[in-house]
TIRO-2110 file (N, C-alpha, C; in Angstrom, 1 decimal):
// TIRO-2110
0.5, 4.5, 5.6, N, 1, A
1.2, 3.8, 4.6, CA, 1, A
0.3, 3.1, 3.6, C, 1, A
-0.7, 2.5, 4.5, N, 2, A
-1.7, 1.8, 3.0, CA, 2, A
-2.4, 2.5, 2.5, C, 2, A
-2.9, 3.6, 3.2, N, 3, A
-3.4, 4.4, 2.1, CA, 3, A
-2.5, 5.2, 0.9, C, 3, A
-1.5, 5.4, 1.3, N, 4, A
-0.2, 6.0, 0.6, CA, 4, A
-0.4, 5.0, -0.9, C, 4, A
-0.3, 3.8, -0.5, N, 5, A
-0.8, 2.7, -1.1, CA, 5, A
-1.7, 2.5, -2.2, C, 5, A
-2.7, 3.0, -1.7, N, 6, A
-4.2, 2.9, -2.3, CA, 6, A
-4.3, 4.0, -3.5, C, 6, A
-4.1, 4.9, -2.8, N, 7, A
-3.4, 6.1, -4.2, CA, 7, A
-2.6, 6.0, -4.8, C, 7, A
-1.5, 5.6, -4.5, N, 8, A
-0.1, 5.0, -5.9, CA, 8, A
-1.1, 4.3, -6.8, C, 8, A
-1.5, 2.9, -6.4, N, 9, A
-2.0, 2.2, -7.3, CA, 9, A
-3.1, 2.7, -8.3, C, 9, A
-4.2, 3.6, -8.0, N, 10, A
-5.0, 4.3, -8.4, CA, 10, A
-4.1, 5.5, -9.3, C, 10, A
-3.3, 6.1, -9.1, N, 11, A
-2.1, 7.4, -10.2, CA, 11, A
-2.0, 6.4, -10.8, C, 11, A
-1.3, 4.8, -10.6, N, 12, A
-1.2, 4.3, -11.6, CA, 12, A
-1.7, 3.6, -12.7, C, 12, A
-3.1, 3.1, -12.6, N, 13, A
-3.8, 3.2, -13.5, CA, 13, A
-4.4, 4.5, -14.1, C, 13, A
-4.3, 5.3, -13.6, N, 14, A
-4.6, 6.9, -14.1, CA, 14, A
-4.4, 6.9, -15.5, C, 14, A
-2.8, 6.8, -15.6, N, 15, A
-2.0, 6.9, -17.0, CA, 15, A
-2.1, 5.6, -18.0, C, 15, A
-3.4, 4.6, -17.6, N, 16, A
-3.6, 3.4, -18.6, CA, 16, A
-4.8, 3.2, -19.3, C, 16, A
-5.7, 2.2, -19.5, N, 17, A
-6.6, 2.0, -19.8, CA, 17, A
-7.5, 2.9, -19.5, C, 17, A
-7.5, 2.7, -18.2, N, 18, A
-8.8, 3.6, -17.2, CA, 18, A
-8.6, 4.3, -17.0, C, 18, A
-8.1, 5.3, -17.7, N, 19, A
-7.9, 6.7, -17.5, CA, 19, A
-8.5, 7.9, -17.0, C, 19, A
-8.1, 8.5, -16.5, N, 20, A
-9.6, 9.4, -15.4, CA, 20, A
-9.7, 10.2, -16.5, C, 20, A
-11.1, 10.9, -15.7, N, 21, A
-11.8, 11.7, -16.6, CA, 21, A
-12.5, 12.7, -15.8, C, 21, A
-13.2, 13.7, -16.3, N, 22, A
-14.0, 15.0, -15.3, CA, 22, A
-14.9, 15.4, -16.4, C, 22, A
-15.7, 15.4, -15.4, N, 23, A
-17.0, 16.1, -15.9, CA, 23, A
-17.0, 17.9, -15.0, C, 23, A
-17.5, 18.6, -15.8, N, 24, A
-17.4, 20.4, -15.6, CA, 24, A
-18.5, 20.0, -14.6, C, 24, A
-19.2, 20.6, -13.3, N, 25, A
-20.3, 20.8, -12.7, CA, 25, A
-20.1, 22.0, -11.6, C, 25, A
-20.6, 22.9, -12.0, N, 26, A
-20.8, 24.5, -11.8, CA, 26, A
-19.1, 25.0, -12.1, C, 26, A
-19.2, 25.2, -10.8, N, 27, A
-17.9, 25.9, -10.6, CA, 27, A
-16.6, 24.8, -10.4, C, 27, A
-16.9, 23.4, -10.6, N, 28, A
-15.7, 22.5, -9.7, CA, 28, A
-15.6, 21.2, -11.1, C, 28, A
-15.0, 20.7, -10.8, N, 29, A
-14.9, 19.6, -11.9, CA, 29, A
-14.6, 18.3, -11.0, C, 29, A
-15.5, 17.1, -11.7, N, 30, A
-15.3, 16.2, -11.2, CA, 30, A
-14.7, 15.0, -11.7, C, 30, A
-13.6, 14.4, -11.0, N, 31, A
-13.1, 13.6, -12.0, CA, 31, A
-13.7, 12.3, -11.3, C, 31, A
-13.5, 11.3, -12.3, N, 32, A
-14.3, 9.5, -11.7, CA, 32, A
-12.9, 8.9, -12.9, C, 32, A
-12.7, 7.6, -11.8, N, 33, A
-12.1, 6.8, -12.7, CA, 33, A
-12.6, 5.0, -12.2, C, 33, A
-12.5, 4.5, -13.0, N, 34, A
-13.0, 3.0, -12.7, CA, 34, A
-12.2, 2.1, -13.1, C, 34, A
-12.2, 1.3, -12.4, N, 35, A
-10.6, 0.1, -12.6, CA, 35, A
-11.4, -0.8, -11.4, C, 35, A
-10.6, -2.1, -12.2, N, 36, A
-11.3, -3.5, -11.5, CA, 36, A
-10.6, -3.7, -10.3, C, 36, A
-11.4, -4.1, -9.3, N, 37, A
-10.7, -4.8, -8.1, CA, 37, A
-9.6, -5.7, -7.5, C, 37, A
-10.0, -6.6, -9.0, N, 38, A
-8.1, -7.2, -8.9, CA, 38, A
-7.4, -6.9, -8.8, C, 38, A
-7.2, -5.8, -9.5, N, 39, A
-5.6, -5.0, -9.6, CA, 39, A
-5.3, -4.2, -8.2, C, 39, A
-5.6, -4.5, -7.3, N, 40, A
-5.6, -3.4, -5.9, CA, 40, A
-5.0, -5.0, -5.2, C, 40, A
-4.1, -4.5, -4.1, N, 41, A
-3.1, -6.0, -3.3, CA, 41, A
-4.3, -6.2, -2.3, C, 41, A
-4.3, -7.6, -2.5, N, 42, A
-5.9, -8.1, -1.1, CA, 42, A
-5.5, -6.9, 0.2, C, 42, A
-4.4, -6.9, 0.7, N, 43, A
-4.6, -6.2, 2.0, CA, 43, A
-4.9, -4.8, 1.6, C, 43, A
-4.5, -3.8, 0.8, N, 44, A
-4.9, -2.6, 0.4, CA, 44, A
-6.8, -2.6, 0.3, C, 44, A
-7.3, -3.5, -0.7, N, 45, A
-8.6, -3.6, -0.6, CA, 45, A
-9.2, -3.8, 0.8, C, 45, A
-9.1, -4.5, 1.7, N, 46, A
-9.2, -5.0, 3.0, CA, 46, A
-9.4, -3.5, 4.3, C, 46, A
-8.5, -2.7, 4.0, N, 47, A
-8.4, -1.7, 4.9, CA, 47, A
-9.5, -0.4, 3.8, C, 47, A
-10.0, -0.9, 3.0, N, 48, A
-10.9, 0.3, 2.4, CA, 48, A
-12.3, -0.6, 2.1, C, 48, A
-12.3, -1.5, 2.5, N, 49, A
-13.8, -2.6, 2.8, CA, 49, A
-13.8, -2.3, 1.2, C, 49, A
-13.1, -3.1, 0.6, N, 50, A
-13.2, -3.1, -1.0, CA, 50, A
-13.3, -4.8, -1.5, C, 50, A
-14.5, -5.3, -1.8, N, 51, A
-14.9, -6.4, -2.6, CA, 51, A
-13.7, -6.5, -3.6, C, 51, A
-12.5, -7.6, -4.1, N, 52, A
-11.8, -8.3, -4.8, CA, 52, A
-12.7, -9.5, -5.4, C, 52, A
-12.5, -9.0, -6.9, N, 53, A
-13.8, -10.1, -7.2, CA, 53, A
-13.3, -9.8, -9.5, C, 53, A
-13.5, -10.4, -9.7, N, 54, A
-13.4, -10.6, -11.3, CA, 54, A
-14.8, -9.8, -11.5, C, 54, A
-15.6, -9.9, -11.2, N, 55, A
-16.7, -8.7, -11.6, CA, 55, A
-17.1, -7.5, -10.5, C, 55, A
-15.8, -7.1, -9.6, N, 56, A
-16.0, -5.8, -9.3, CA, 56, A
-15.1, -4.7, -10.1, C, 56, A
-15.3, -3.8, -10.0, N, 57, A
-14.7, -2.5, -10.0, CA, 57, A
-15.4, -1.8, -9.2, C, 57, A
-14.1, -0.8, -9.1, N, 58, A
-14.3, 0.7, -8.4, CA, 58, A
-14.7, 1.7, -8.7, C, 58, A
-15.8, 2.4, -8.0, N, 59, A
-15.7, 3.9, -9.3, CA, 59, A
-15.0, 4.9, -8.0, C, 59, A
-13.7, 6.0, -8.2, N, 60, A
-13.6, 7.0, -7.5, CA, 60, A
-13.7, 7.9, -7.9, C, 60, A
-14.8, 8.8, -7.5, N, 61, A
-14.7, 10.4, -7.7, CA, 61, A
-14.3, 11.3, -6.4, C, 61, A
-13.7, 12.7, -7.2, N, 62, A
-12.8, 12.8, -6.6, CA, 62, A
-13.4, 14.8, -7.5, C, 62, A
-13.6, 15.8, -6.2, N, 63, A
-14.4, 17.2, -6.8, CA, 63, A
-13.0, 18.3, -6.8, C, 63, A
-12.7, 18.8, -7.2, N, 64, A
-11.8, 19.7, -7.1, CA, 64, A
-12.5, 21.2, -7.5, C, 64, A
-11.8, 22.2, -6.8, N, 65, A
-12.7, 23.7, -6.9, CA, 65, A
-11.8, 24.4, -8.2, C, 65, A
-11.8, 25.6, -8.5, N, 66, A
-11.6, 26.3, -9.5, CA, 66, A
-9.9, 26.6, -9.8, C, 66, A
-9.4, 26.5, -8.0, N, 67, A
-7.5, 26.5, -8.0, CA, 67, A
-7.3, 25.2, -7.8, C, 67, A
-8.1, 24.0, -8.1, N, 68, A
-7.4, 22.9, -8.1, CA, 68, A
-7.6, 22.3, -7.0, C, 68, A
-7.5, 22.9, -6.0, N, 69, A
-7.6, 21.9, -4.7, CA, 69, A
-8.9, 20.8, -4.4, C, 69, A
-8.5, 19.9, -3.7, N, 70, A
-9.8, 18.9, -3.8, CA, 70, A
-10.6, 19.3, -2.5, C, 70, A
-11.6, 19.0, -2.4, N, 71, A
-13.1, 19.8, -1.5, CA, 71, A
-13.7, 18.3, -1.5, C, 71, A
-14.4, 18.8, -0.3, N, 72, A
-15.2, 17.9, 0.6, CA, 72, A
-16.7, 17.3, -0.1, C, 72, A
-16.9, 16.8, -1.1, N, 73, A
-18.6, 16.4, -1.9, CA, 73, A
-18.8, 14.8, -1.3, C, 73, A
-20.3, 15.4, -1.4, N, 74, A
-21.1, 14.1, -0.7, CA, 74, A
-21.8, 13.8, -1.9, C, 74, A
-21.6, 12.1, -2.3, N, 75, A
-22.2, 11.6, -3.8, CA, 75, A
-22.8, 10.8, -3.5, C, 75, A
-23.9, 10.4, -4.3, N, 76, A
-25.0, 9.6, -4.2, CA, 76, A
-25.1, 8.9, -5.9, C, 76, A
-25.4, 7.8, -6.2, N, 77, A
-25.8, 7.5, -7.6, CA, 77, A
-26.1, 6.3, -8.1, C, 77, A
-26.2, 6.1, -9.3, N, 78, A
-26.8, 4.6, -9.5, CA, 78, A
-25.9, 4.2, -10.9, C, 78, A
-26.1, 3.1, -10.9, N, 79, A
-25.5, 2.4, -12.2, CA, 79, A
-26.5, 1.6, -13.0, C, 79, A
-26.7, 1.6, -14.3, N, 80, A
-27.1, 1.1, -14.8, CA, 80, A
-26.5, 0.1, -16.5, C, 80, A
-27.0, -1.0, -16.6, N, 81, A
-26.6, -1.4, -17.9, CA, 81, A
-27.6, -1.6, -18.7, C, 81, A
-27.4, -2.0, -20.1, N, 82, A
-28.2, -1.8, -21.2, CA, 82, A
-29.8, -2.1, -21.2, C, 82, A
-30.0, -3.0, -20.5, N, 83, A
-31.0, -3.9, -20.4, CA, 83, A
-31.8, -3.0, -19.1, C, 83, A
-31.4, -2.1, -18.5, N, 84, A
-31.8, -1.5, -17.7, CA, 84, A
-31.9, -2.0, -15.9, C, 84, A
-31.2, -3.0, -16.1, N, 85, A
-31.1, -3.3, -14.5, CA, 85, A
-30.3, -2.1, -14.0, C, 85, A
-30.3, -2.0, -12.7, N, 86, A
-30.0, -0.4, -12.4, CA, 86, A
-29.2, -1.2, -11.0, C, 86, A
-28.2, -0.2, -10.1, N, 87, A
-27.6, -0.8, -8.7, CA, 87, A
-27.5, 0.4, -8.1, C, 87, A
-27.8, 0.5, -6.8, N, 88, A
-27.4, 1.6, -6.1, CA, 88, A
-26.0, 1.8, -5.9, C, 88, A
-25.2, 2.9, -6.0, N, 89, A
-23.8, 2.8, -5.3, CA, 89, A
-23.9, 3.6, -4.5, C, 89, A
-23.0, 2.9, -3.6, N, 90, A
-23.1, 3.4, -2.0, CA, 90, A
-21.4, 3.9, -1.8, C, 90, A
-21.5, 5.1, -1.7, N, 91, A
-20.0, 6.0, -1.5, CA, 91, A
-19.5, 5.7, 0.0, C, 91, A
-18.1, 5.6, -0.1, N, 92, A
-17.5, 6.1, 1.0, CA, 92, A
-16.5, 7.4, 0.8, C, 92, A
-16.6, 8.0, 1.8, N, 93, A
-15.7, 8.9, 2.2, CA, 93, A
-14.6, 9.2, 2.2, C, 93, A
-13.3, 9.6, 1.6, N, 94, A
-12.2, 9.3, 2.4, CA, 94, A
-11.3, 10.3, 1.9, C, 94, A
-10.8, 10.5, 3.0, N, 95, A
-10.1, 11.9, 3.3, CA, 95, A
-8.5, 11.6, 4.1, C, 95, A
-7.9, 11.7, 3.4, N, 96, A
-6.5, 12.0, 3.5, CA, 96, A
-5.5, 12.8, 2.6, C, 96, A
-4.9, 13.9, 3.9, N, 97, A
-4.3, 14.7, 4.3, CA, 97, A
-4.9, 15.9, 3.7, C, 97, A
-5.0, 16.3, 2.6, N, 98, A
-5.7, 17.6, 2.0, CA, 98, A
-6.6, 17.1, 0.7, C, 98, A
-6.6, 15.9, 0.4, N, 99, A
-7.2, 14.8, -0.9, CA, 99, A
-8.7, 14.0, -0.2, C, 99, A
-9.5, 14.7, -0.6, N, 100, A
-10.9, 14.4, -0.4, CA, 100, A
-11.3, 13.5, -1.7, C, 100, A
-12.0, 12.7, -1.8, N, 101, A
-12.4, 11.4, -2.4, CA, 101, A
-13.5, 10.6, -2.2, C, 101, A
-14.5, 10.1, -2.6, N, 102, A
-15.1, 9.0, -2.5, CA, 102, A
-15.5, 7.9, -3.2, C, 102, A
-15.7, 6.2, -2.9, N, 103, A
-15.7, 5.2, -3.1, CA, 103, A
-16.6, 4.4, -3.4, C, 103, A
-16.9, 3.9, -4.7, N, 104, A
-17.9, 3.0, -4.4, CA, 104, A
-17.5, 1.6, -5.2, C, 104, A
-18.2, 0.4, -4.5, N, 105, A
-18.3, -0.9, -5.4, CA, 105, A
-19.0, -1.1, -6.4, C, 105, A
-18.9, -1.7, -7.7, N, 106, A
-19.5, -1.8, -8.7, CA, 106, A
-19.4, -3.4, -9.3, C, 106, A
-21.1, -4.3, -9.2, N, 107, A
-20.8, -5.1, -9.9, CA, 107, A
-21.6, -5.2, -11.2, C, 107, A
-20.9, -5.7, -12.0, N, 108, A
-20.5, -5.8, -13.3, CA, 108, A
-20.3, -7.4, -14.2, C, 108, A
-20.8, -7.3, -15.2, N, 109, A
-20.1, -8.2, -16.1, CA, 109, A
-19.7, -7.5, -17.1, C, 109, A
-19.0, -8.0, -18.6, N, 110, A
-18.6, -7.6, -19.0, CA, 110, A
-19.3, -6.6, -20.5, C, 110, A
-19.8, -5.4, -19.5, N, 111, A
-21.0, -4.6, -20.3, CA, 111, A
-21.0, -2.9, -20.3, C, 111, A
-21.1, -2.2, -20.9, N, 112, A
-21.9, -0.8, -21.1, CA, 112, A
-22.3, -0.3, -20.1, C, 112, A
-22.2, 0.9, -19.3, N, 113, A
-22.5, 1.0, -18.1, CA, 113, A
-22.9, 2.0, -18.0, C, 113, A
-24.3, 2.7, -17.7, N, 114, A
-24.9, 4.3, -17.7, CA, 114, A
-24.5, 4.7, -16.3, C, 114, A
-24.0, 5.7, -16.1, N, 115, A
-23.8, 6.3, -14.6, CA, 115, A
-24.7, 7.1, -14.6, C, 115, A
-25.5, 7.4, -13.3, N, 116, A
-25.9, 8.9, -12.9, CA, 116, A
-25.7, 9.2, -11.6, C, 116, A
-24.8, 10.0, -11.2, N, 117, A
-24.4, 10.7, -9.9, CA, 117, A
-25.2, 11.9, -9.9, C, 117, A
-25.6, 12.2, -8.3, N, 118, A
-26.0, 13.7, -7.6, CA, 118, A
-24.6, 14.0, -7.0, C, 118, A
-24.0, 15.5, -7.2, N, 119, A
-23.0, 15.5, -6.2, CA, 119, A
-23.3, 16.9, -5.6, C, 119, A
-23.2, 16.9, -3.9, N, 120, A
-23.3, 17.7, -3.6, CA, 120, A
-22.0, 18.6, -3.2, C, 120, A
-21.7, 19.7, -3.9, N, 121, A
-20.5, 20.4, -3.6, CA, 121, A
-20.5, 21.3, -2.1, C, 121, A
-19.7, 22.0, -1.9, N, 122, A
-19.2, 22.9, -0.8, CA, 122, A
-20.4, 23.9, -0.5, C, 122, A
-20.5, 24.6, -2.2, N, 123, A
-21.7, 25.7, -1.7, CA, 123, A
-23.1, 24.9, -1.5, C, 123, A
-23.2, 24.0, -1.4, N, 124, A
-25.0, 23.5, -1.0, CA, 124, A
-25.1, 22.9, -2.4, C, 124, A
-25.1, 23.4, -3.5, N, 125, A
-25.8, 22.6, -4.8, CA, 125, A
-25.5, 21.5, -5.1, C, 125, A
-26.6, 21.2, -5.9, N, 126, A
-26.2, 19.7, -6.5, CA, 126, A
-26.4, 19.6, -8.0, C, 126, A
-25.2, 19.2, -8.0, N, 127, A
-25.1, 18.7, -9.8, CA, 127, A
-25.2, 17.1, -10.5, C, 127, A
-26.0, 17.5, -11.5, N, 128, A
-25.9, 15.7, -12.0, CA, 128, A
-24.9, 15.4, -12.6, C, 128, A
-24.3, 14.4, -12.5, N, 129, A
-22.9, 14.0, -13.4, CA, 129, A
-23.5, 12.8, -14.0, C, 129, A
-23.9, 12.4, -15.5, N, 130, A
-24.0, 11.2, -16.4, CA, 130, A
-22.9, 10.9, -17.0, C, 130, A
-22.3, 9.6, -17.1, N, 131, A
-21.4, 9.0, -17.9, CA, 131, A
-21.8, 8.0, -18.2, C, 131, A
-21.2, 6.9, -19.4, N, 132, A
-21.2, 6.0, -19.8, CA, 132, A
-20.1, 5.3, -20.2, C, 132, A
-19.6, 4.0, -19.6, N, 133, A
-18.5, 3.5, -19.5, CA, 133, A
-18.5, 1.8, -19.8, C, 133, A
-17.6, 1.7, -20.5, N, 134, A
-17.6, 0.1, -21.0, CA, 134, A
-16.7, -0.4, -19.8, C, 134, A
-17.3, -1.5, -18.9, N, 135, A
-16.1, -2.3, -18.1, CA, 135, A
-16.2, -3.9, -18.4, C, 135, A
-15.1, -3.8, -18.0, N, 136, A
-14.7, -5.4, -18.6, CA, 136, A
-14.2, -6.1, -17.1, C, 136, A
-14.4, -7.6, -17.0, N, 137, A
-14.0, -8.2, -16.0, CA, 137, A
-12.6, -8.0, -15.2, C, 137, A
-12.3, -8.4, -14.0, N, 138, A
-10.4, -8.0, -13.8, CA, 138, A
-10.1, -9.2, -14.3, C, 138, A
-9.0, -9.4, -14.5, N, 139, A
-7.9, -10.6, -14.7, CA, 139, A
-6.9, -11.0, -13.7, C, 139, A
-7.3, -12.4, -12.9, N, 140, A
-6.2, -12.9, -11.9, CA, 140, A
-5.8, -13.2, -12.7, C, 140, A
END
């Protein structure tokens, strides 16, 4: 049920601000969405070892194959902001029921943010995914 949870809240910011997005990488597309940690209920964060904090967010990516279905990718990446400080993000895993996913913490102030992910898909390869994303602090 709290994961049931964890994804409502995530579809629901889908359709707002933070809107997801996908990058093409080979044959699969990968979508990432980022939203601040506030907005997730303390106990929801709690059971996904998720920092609640005015300068966290989340990034989830999430690999889907060519009919749509989501697949199993192991991600690795870094964040960086203008000035070039850089952060490792450290994924988690999570897999529920046929919805493959992974998780990382992001801290942040309110800045410009270069992504660079490795993702490794189903057949062996690895693709780079770059983005760049403006995040802003949560609001209690």
């Amino acid at each position: 049920m709290k994961r049931f949870l964890f994804l409502a809240v995530l579809g629901l910011f889908a359709n707002h601000a933070w809107c997801e997005q996908f990058i093409e990488i080979g044959d699969y597309q990968a979508h990432y969405m980022i939203m601040d940690t506030l907005s997730l209920e303390p106990e929801v964060a709690r059971v996904y070892g998720i920092d609640r904090a005015r300068n966290q967010s989340i990034l989830t990516v999430s690999v889907l194959d060519v009919g749509g279905a989501s697949v199993t990718a192991h991600i690795t990446g870094s964040a960086t902001n203008l000035l070039g400080v850089a952060q490792a993000l450290i994924f988690k895993a999570v897999t529920e029921g046929e919805a493959h996913y992974a998780i990382a913490n992001l801290k942040h102030s309110e800045e410009q943010m270069r992504f660079s992910l490795q993702v490794r898909t189903p057949d062996g390869q690895v693709h780079q995914m770059r983005f760049e994303q403006k995040l802003y602090p949560g609001i209690e």
